[in-house]
matplotlib code that plots the C-alpha trace (Angstrom):
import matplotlib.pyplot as plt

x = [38.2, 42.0, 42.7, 43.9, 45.1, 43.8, 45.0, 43.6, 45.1, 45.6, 46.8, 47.3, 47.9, 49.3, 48.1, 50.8, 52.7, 51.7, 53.2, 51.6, 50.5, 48.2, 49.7, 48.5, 48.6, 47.1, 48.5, 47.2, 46.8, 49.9, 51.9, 55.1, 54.8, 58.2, 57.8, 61.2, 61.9, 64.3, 63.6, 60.8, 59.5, 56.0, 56.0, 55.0, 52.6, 51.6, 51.1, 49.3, 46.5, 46.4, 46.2, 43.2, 45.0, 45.2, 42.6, 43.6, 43.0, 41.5, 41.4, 40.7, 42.2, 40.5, 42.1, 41.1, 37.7, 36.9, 37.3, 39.9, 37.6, 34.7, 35.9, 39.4, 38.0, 37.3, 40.5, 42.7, 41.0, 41.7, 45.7, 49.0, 51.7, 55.6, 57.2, 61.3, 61.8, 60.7, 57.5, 56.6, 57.3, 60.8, 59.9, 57.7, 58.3, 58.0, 54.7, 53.7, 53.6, 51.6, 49.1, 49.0, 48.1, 45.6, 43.7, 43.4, 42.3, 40.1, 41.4, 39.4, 41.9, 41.2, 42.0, 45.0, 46.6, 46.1, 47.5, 50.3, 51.4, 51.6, 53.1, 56.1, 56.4, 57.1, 58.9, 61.0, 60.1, 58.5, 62.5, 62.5, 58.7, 59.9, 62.9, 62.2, 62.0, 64.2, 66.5, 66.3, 68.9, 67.9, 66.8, 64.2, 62.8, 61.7, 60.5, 58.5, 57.4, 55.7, 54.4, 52.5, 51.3, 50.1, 48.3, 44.9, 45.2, 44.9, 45.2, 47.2, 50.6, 52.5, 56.4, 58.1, 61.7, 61.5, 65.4, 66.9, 69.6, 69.5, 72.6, 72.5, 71.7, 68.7, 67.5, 67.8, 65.8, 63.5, 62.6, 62.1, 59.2, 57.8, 57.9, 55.7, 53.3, 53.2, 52.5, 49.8, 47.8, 49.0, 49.4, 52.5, 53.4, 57.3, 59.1, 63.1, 66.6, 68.3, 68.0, 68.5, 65.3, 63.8, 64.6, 62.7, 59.7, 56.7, 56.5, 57.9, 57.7, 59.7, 58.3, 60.0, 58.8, 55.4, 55.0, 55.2, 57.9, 58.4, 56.4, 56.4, 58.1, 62.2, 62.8, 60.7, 62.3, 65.5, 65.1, 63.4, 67.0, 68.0, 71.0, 74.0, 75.5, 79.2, 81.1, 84.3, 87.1, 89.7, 91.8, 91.5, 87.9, 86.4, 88.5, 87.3, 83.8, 84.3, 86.4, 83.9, 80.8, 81.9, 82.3, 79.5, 77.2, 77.7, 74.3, 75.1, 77.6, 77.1, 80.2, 80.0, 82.5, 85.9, 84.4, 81.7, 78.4, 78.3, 75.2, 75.7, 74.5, 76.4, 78.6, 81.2, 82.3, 82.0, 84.7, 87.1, 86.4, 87.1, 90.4, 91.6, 89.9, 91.5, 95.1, 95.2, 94.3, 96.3, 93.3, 94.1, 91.3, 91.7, 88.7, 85.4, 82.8, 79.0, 76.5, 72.8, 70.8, 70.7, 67.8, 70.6, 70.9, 66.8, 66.9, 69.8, 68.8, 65.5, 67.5, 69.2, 65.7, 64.0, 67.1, 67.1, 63.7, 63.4]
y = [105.7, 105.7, 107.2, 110.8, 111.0, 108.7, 108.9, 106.8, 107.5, 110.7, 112.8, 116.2, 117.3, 120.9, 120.8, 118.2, 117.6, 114.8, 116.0, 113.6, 110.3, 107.8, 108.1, 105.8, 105.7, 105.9, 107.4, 106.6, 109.3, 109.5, 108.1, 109.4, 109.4, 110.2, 111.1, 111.4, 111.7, 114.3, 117.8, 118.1, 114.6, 115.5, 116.3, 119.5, 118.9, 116.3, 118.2, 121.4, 118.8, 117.2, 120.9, 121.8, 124.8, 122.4, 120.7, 117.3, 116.4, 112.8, 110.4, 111.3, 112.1, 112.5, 114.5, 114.6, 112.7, 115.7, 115.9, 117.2, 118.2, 119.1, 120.6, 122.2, 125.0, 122.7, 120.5, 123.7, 124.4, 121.2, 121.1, 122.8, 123.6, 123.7, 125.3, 125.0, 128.3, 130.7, 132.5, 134.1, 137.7, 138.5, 142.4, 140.6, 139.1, 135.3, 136.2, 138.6, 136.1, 133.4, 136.0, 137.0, 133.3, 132.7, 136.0, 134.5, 130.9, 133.1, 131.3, 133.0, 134.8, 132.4, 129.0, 130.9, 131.6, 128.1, 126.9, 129.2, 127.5, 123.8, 125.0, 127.0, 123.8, 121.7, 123.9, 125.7, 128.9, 130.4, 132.1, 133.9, 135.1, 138.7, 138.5, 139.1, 136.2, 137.4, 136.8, 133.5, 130.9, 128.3, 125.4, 128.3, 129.4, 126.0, 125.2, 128.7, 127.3, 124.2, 126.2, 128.5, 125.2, 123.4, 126.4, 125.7, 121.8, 120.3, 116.1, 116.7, 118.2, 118.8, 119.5, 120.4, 119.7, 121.1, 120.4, 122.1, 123.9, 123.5, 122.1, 118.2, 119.2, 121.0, 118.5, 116.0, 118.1, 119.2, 116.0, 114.3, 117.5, 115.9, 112.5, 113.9, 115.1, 111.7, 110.2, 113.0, 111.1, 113.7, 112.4, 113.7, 114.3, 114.9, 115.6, 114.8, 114.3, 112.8, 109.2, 109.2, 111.1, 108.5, 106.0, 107.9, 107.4, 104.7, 104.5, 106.0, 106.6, 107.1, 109.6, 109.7, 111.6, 112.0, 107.9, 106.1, 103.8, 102.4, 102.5, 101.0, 100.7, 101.0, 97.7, 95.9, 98.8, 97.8, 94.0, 94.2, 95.4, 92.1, 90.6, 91.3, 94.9, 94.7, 97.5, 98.0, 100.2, 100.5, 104.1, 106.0, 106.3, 107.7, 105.9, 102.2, 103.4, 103.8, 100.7, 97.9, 99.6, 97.9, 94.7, 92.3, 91.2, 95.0, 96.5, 99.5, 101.4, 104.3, 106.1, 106.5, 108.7, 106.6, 102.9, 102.2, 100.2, 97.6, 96.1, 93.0, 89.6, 86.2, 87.3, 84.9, 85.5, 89.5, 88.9, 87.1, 89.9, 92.6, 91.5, 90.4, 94.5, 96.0, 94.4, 95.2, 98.5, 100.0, 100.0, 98.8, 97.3, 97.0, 95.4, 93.7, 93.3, 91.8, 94.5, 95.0, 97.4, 101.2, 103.1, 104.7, 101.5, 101.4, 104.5, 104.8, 100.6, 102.9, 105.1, 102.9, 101.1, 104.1, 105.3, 102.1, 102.2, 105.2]
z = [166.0, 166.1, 163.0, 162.7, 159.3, 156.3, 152.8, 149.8, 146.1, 147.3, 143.8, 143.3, 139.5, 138.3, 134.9, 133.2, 136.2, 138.8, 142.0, 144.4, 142.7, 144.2, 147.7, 150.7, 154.5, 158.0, 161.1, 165.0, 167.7, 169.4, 166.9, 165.1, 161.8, 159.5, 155.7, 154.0, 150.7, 148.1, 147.7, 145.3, 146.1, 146.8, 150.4, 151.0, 148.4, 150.7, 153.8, 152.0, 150.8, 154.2, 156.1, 154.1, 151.8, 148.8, 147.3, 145.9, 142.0, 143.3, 145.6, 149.5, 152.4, 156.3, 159.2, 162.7, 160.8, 158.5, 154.5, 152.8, 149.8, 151.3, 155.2, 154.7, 156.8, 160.0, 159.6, 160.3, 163.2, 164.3, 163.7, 164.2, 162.5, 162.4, 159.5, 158.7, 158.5, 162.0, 160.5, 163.8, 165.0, 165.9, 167.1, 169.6, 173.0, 173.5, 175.4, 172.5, 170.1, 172.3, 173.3, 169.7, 168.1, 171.2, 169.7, 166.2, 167.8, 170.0, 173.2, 175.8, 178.2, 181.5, 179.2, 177.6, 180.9, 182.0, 178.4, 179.3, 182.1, 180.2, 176.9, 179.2, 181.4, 177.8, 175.9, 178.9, 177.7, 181.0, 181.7, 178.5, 178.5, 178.1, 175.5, 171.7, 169.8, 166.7, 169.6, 170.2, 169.6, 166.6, 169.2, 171.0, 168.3, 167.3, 170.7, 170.3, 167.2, 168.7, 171.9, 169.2, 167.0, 170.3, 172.0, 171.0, 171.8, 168.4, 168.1, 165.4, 164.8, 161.7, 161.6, 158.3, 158.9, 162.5, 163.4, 159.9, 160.8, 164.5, 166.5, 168.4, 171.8, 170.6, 168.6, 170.8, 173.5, 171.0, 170.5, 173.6, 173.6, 170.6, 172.6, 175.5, 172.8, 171.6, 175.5, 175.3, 172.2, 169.8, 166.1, 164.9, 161.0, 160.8, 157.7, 158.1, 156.2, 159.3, 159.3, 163.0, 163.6, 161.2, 163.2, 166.2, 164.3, 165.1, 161.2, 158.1, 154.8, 151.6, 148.7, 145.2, 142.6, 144.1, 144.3, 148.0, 147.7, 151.2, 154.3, 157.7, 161.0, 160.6, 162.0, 159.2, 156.7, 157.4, 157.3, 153.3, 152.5, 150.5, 150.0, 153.0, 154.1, 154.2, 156.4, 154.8, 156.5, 153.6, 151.8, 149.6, 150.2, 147.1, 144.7, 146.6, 146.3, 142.5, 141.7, 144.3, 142.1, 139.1, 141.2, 139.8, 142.8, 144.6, 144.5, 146.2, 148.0, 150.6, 152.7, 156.2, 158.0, 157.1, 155.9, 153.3, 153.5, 150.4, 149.6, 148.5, 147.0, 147.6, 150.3, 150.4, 146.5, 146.8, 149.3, 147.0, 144.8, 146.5, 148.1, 144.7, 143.3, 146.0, 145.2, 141.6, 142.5, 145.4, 147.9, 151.4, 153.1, 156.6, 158.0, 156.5, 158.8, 157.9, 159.6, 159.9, 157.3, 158.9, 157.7, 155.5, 153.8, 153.3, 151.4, 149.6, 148.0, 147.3, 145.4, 143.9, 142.8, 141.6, 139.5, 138.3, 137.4, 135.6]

ax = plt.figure().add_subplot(projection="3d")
ax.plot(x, y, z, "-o")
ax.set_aspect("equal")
plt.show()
């Protein structure tokens, strides 16, 4: 069987409070699976069912083939883990703090040196083997991070937010790492706010208020966005984005860097509209340009649709 992590009308309850309602979805070894949503959407929630530290209210959930109500103990033997924030021991060397987590997944020493040598010839690590890791730049401890989560060779991998806070280049290298883990058959569970490292992903998902809204590859994401995406380069900014809301037909608007995305309807009569808004008004548009969705799109029409909703 293929599947490394099932969920089926998986709910978790805190006494009045739904925090995770009815969610569903399956992820493939070596897959890259993205779960975006808000803060306080329901995604670490999520994760702490799926790791086997909270039990679920209803519904199930299998990881690595084992039950989330009835074999929490065995499912964290068979995963790792990558936090946001570095939990491991700054006071100890690089090679401390591997030797250290080998001792609690009571790696016997001959496979820990031989684990060793793979985890420092992923992460690059081998050159700083002897420096404290509270002195490690952002990117490093990160890759530390993973080295530690990967040392006992789990099928399964999950990453809260693993680039927070962490500058391009190391993101970027960090994950092509997270790539080679995939070639390896790895299932990987990432939790993200960049819509570029969505769009990394083999599939995603959007959680709102504990509710899966969205889910799928990005391509078919981005081609449910309805209506057309207009790119508009015009100034002032911030005053355009407030005047072409009230446009009828403009579903939503989202500003990127110096032009804004508009979501539109009938195409051809929002452009009437908003050359005849931005007259009136004192806006000069300089270029209008039909684009394709952006995952940024995707989610902010999901905002737009759950705001809408509620």
């Amino acid at each position: 069987m293929n599947i490394a992590i099932e969920a089926n009308d998986l709910t978790r309850k805190f006494e009045n409070f739904t925090a995770v309602d009815h969610v569903n979805f399956s992820i493939r070894y070596g897959e890259i699976f993205g779960f975006l949503g808000p803060n306080g959407a329901g995604k670490s929630t999520t994760i702490r069912m799926l790791c086997g530290i909270l039990q679920p209210t209803s519904g199930t959930g299998r990881v690595a083939g084992f039950d989330v109500m009835t074999e929490p103990e065995k499912i964290k033997e068979a995963i790792g883990y990558v936090s946001q924030r570095f939990s491991l021991y700054g006071d100890l060397t690089v090679r401390e703090n591997l030797e250290f987590y080998a001792s609690i997944y009571k790696i016997p020493r001959p496979r820990f040196r031989q684990r060793l040598e793979v985890v420092y010839a992923l992460t690059g690590l081998g050159s700083f083997e002897k420096q404290m890791a509270g002195t490690l730049s952002g990117g490093w401890k990160q890759k530390l991070a993973v080295a530690n989560g990967i040392l006992h060779e789990p099928k399964i991998l999950f990453l809260d937010e693993p680039t927070a806070g962490i500058d391009p280049v190391s993101r970027r290298s960090l994950w092509e790492m997270l790539y080679q883990l995939a070639d390896h058959g790895i299932a990987l569970f990432v939790t993200t706010h960049y819509m570029e490292e969505a769009e990394r992903c083999n599939q995603i998902a959007f959680i709102s208020q504990g509710k899966l809204l969205r889910s799928g590859t990005p391509a078919v994401l981005k081609q449910q966005v309805t209506g057309a995406i207009l790119e508009v380069e015009c100034r002032p900014l911030m005053k355009a984005s407030r005047v072409f809301k009230s446009i009828p037909g403009v579903e939503n608007i989202t500003a990127f860097g110096t032009n804004l995305h508009l979501q539109v309807g009938e195409e051809r009569q929002i452009l009437a509209d908003l050359k005849a808004v931005a007259a009136r008004e004192g806006i000069v548009i300089d270029s209008i340009t039909p684009i394709s969705a952006s995952l940024e799109d995707v989610f902010a029409a999901i905002s737009e649709e759950t705001r809408g909703a509620n």
